[in-house]
N, C-alpha and C positions, 0 to 999 in steps of 0.2 A: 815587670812594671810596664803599663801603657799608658800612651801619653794620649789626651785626651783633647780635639779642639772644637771650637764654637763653628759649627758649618753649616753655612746656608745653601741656596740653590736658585739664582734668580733666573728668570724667565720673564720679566721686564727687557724691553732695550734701553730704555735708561733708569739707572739703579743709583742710588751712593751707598758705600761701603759704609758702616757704623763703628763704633769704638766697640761694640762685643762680638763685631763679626771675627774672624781667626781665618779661618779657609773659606770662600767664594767660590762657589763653582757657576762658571755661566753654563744654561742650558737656554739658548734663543736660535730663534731661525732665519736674523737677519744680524748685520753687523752692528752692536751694542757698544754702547758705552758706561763703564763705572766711573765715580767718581769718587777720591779719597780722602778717608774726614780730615775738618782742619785742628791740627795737634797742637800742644805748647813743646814748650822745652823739654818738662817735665814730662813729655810721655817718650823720650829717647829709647829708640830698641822698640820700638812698636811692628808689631809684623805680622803680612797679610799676604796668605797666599793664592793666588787668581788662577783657577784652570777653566778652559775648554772643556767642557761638561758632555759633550755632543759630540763633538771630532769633529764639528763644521767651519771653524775658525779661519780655516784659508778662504774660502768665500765668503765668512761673514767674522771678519775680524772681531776685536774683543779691545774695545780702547780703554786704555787706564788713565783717566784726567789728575791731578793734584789741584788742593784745591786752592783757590787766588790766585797770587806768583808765585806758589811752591812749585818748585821744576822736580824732575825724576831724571835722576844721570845728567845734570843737566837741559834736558829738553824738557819741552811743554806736555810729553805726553810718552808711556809704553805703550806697545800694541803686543798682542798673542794673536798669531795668523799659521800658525802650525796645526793638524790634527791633536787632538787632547795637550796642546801647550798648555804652561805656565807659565808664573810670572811670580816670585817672594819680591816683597817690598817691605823695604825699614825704613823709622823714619830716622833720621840722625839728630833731631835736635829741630834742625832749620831744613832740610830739605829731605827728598826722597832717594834713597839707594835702592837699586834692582841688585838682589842675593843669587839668583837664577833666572834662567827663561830654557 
């Protein structure tokens, strides 16, 4: 059985994530930022997963915004600053949990 997801590939420095995007891959040559769509309730267990496309991310980070006052872990923002990092994010309802990095 394969499991199948919605993958794009941006190469914008700034992007916002969509409700059909699934996996995200940045491939840019400067430090980017995404931003993540604004959910209800009703989209609980939403998840999206953000990689370094490029392995450039230590010099050109990969910021992950929420959108309004939704926080992620608490804070205003994740980053992926690793060579080929990631980053899963759910939403819970009301705010942003990181699954990995």
């Amino acid at each position: 059985m394969a499991i199948s997801y919605n993958t794009r590939i941006v190469t914008a420095v700034t992007s916002s994530i969509t409700n059909d995007d699934e996996v995200i891959f940045s491939n840019v040559t400067s430090p980017s930022t995404l931003t993540l769509p604004s959910l209800s309730s009703g989209n609980k267990g939403r998840t999206y997963i953000i990689k370094d496309y490029s392995g450039n991310s230590r010099t050109n980070p990969i910021t992950i915004l929420p959108p309004g006052s939704k926080l992620i872990d608490n804070e205003s923002f994740a980053i992926v600053n690793t060579p080929f990092g990631r980053v899963w994010i759910t939403f819970d309802g009301v705010n942003w949990k990181t699954l990995a990095i």
